[in-house]
SEFI-29412 format. One record per residue (C-alpha): residue number from 1; x, y, z. Coordinates in steps of 0.5 Angstrom, whole numbers, plus 500, padded with zeros to 3 digits. Example, Ala and Ser with C-alpha at 12.3 -4.5 7.8 and 13.67 -1.06 7.14 Angstrom:
 resi   x   y   z
    1 525 491 516
    2 527 498 514
***
This chain:
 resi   x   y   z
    1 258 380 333
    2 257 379 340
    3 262 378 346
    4 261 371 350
    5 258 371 356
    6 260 365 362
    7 257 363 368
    8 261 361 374
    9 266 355 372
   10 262 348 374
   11 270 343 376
   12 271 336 371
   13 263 336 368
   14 261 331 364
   15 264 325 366
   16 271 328 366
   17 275 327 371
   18 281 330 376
   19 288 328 372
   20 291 328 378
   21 296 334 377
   22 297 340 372
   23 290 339 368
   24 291 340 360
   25 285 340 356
   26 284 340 348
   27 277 338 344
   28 277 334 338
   29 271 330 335
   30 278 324 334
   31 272 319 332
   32 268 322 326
   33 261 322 330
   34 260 329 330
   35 262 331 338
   36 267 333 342
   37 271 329 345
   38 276 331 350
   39 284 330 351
   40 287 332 359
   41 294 333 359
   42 297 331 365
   43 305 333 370
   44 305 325 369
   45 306 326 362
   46 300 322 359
   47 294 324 356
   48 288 322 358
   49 282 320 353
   50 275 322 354
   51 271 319 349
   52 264 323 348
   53 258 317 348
   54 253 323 349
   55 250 328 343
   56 253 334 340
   57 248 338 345
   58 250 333 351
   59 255 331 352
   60 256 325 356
   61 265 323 357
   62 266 316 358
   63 271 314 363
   64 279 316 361
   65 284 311 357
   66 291 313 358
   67 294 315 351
   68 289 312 347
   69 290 311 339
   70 298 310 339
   71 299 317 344
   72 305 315 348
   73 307 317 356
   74 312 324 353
   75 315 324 360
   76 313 330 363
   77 307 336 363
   78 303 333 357
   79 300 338 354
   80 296 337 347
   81 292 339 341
   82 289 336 335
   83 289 339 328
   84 289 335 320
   85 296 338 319
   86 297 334 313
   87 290 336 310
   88 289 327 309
   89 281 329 313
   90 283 326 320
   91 286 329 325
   92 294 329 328
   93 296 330 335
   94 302 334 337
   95 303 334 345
   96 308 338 349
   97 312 336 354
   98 316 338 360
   99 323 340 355
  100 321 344 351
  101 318 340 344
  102 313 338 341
  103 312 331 339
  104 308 329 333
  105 303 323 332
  106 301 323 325
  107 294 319 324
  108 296 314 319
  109 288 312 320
  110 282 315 318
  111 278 320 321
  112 273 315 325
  113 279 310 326
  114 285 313 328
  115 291 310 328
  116 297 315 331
  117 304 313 329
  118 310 314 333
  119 312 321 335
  120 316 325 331
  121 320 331 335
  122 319 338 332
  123 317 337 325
  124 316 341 319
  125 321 347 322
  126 319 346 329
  127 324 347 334
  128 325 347 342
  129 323 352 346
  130 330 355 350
  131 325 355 356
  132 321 349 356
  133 315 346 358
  134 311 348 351
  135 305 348 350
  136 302 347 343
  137 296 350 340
  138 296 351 332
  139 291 356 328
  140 291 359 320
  141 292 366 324
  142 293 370 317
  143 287 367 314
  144 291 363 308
  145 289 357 309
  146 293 353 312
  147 296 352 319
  148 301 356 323
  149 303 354 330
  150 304 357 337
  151 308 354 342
  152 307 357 350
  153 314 357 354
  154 314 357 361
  155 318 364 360
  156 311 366 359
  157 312 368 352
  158 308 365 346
  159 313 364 340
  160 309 364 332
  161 312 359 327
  162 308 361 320
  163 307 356 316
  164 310 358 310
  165 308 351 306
  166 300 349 304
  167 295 346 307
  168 297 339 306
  169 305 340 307
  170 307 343 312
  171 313 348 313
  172 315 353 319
  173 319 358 318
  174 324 361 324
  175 320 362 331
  176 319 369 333
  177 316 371 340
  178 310 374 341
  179 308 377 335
  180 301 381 332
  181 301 385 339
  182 302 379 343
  183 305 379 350
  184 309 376 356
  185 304 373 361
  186 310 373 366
  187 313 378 370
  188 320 381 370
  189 324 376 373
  190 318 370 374
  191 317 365 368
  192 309 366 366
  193 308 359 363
  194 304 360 358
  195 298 357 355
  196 297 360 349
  197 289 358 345
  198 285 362 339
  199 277 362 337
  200 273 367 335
  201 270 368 341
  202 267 375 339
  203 264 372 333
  204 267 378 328
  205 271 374 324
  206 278 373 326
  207 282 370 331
  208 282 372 338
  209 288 369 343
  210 287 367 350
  211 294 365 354
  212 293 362 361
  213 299 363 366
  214 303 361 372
  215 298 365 376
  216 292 362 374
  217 289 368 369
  218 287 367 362
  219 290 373 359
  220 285 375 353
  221 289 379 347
  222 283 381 342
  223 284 382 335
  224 282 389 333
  225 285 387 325
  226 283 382 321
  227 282 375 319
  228 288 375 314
  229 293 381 318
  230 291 380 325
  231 293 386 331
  232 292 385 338
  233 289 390 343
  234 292 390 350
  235 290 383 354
  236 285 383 358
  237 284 378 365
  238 279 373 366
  239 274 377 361
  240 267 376 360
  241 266 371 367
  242 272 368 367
  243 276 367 373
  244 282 366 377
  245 284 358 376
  246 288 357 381
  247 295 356 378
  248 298 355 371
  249 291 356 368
  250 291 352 361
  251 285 354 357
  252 281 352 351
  253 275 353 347
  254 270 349 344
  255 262 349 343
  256 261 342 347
  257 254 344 348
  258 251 345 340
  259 249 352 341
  260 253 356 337
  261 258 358 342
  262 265 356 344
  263 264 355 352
  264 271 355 356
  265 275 350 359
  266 281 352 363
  267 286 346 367
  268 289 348 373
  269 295 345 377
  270 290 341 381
  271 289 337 375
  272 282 339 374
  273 278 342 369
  274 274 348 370
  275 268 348 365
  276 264 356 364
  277 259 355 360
  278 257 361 355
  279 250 363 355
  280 248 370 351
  281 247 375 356
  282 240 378 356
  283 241 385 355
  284 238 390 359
  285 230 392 358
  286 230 399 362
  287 226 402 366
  288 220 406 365
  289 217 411 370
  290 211 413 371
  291 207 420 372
  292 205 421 379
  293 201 426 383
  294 202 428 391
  295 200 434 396
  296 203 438 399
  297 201 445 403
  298 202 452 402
  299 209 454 403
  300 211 448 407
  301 217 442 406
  302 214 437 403
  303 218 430 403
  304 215 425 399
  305 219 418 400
  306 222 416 393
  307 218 409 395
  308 212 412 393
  309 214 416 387
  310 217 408 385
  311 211 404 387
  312 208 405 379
  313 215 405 376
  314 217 398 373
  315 223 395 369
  316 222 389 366
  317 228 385 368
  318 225 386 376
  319 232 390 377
  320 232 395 383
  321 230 401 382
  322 233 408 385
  323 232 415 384
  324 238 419 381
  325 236 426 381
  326 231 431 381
  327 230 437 377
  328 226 442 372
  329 221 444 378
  330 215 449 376
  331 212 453 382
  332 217 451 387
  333 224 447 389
  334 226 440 389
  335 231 437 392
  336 233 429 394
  337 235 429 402
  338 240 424 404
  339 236 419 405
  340 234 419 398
  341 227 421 398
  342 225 427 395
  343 223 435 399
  344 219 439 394
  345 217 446 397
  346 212 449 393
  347 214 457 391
  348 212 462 397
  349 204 464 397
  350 203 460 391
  351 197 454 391
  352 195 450 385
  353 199 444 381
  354 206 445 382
  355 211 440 378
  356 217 436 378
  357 221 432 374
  358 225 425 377
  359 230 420 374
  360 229 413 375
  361 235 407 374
  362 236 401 374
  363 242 402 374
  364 245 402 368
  365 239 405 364
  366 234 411 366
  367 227 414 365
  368 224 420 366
  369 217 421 370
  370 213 427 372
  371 210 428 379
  372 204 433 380
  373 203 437 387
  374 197 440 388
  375 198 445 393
  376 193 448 398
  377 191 454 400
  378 189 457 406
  379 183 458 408
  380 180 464 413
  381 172 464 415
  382 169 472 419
  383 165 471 424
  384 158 469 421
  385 157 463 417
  386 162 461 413
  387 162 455 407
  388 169 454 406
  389 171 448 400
  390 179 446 399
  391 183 445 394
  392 186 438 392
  393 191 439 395
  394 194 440 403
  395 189 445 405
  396 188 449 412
  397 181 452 413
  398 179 455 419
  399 172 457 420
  400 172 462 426
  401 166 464 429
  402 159 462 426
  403 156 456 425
  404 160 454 418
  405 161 449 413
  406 169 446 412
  407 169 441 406
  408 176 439 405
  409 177 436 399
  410 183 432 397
  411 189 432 400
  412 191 432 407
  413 187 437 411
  414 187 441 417
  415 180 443 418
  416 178 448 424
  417 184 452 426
  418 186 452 433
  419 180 450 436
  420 178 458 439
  421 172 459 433
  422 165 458 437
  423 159 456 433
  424 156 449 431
  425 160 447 425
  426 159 441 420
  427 167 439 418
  428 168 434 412
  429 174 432 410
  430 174 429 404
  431 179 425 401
  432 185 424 404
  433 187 423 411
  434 185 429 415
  435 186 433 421
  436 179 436 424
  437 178 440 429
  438 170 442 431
  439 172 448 437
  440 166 451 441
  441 159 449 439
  442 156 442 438
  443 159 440 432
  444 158 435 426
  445 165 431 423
  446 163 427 416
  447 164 420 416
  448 166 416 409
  449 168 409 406
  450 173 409 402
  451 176 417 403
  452 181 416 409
  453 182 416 416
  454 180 423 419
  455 183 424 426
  456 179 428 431
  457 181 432 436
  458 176 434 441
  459 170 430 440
  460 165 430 446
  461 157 431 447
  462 154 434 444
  463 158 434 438
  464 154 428 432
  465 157 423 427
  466 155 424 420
  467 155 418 416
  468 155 419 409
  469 155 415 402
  470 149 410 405
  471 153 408 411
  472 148 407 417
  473 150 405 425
  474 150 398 424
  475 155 397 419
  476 160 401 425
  477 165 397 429
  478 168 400 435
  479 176 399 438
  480 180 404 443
  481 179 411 440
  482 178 407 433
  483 171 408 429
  484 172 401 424
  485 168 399 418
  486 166 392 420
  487 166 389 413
  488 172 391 410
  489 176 393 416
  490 177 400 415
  491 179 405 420
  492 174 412 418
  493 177 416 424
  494 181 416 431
  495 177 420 435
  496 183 423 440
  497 182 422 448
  498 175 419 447
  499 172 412 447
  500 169 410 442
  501 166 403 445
  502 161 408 450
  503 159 412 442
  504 151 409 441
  505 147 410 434
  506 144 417 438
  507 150 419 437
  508 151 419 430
  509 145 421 423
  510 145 419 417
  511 144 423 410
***
């Protein structure tokens, strides 16, 4: 059981054509060859005949004929519907009309060659809607096996004739207004003019009604009973991709495209017919979040744009993702900002693996990733030689004085402080893109492929370039105050107020 699922409305496809005024449309495999056919009421009176030349999955309608098979001109407003109402194997018309009856044609010819016999006003029970232009629509509604009729007025209400005979004679007991739940399609003082048609469109067995009104609506009362006691829930408008059609909606159901669902059509005063084709909807896949890592440094606000925490997260059916909320925090806070990305704050003094937990959606379904923050430390060196070495996260090693050795590892570093320490420093940053500062004394900064841009801030003579990882001089570029990898375009460093095209291999060493 599933509800049906229309596309935006496609106007008189197939071959169907504008019926001038106040388009009325039915389907009927009228010939026996396995298709639907199509019958377009129109303000003039007549019904315009559309034979299917295509197939049961594409259809093709050929050009109209005006009250084709014996179907007569009924003055005004014609509005038909085919059932075997004599239960002889072919189909009978009953078409409505402007004074509120229904006329008969009873086919006295076969079920691939139809012969309707003159019209017969109200048969079998039937009687004048006191408010005019009816609209006929029949249906075994209590499941007993034969078929009762509904006739829309233009008051807006759809009167009920049960038949009370059999299959195959017909007998309608006294009308009553808007049964099983049933509603007026006006509103109080304005005729609603309804259009009343039912199908299972939700597949669970039983009827459902859709009656169009005066303003273009298709009103969808469900049936939460049963096929043989049917009770109607509180309509719903233009449900399940259906839309407003203008005025005087008139809608039916067929499943002209052979793939086991009924598709809608709905005239309009314009005389046309909009045709919503029904295609199953694809349900929602949800998304998947995936664990992430980031850094952030001691007792300080980290911002980590919701961007970079979705990169790895996916979704299958490409919906955008967006990050709902954050929480469960371990070693700190987090929060989102009003920009949607993510403040996390490690707890004070701690350094180490942090965690936070962040919710993905795609809007309708979620999921749930983890994200690691390795928090650095700060790191003081005293007045001699100092070998210092960070943690994967953001870290602050400041030598002092001596000749001392900053590794910063991973993360986003600051090596060297202040610039104040005195003494021949080695300062290797490690991956991540860092922040070296060499102070007094000839200094030596690391240089690596592929572990970050490292910015410089007081580069000058004598300081050296170690060139780690099997770099040499030649595979160097310089631009501006940039020190390039030329084969891959890689910036390793931005040495701050220097320019680097004046550098020569005497200024660089390797290791």
């Amino acid at each position: 059981m599933a509800d049906p699922n229309f596309l935006s409305p496609v106007t008189n496809p197939f071959g169907l054509t504008n019926a001038v005024t106040f388009a009325s449309p039915s389907f009927a495999d009228i010939d026996g060859d396995g298709d639907f056919d199509a019958f377009v009421g129109n303000g003039d009176g007549d019904t315009l005949y559309f034979e299917n030349t295509g197939t049961v999955s594409s259809p093709s309608l050929a050009a109209s004929v005006t009250n084709p098979f014996g179907l007569t001109n009924v003055g005004f407003f014609a509005s038909s519907t085919f059932a075997d109402i004599d239960g002889d194997g072919d189909l009978d018309a009953f078409v409505g009309e402007k004074y509120g009856n229904a006329l008969y044609f009873e086919n006295t010819g076969t079920l691939s060659s139809p012969s309707l016999a003159s019209s017969v006003t109200n048969p079998f029970g039937l009687s004048s809607s006191p408010d005019f232009y009816s609209s006929p629509t029949l249906a075994d509604i209590d499941n007993d096996g034969d078929l009762d009729a509904f006739i829309g007025d233009f008051a807006g209400n759809t009167r009920y004739f049960e038949n009370t005979g059999s299959a195959s004679s017909p007998s309608f007991a006294t009308p009553i207004a808007n049964p099983f739940g049933l509603t007026t399609v006006g509103s109080p003082g304005i005729p609603g003019s309804a259009s009343p048609t039912f199908a299972d469109v939700d597949g669970d067995g039983d009827l459902d009604a859709f009656v169009g009104n005066i303003y273009g609506n298709a009103l969808y009362f469900e049936n939460t009973g049963s096929a043989s006691s049917p009770s109607f829930a509180t309509p719903l408008t233009n449900p399940f991709g259906l839309t407003d059609v203008g005025y005087y909606a008139s809608p039916t159901f067929a499943d002209v495209d052979g793939d086991g669902d009924l598709d809608a059509f709905v005239g309009n005063s314009d005389g046309n017919t909009l045709y919503f084709e029904n295609v199953p909807a694809v349900a929602n896949q949800p998304p998947v979040a995936n664990d992430d890592s980031a850094t952030g440094a001691l007792n300080t606000a980290q911002t980590i744009p919701a961007a970079d925490l979705l990169a790895n997260d996916t979704d299958a059916d490409g919906d955008t993702l967006t990050i709902t909320a954050v929480g469960n925090a371990i070693n700190g806070t987090v929060s989102l900002n009003t920009n949607g990305d993510v403040v996390f704050t490690s707890a004070t003094g701690f350094s180490g693996n942090a965690t936070f937990d962040y919710t993905v959606s795609d809007g309708i379904a979620t999921d749930i990733g983890t994200v690691t923050v390795t928090v650095g430390n700060n790191f003081f060196g005293g007045n001699g030689k100092d070998t210092l070495t960070g943690t994967a996260g953001n870290d602050l090693i400041s030598g002092g004085n001596g000749a001392d050795e900053l590794y910063g590892g991973a993360g986003n570093d600051t090596l060297g402080g202040d610039g104040n320490d005195n003494g021949p420093d080695l300062l290797d940053g490690g991956l991540g893109n860092d922040l070296l500062t060499g102070g007094n004394g000839p200094d030596i900064f690391v240089l690596a492929a592929g572990k970050g841009t490292d910015t410089i801030t007081d580069f000058q003579t004598p300081d050296e370039f170690e060139l780690a990882s099997g770099l040499s001089f030649n595979d160097l570029s310089f631009s501006g105050n940039q020190i390039i990898l030329t084969a891959t375009s890689e910036v390793l460093a931005i040495v701050n107020g220097f320019d680097t095209t004046t550098l020569t291999s005497s200024d660089f060493m390797t290791v």
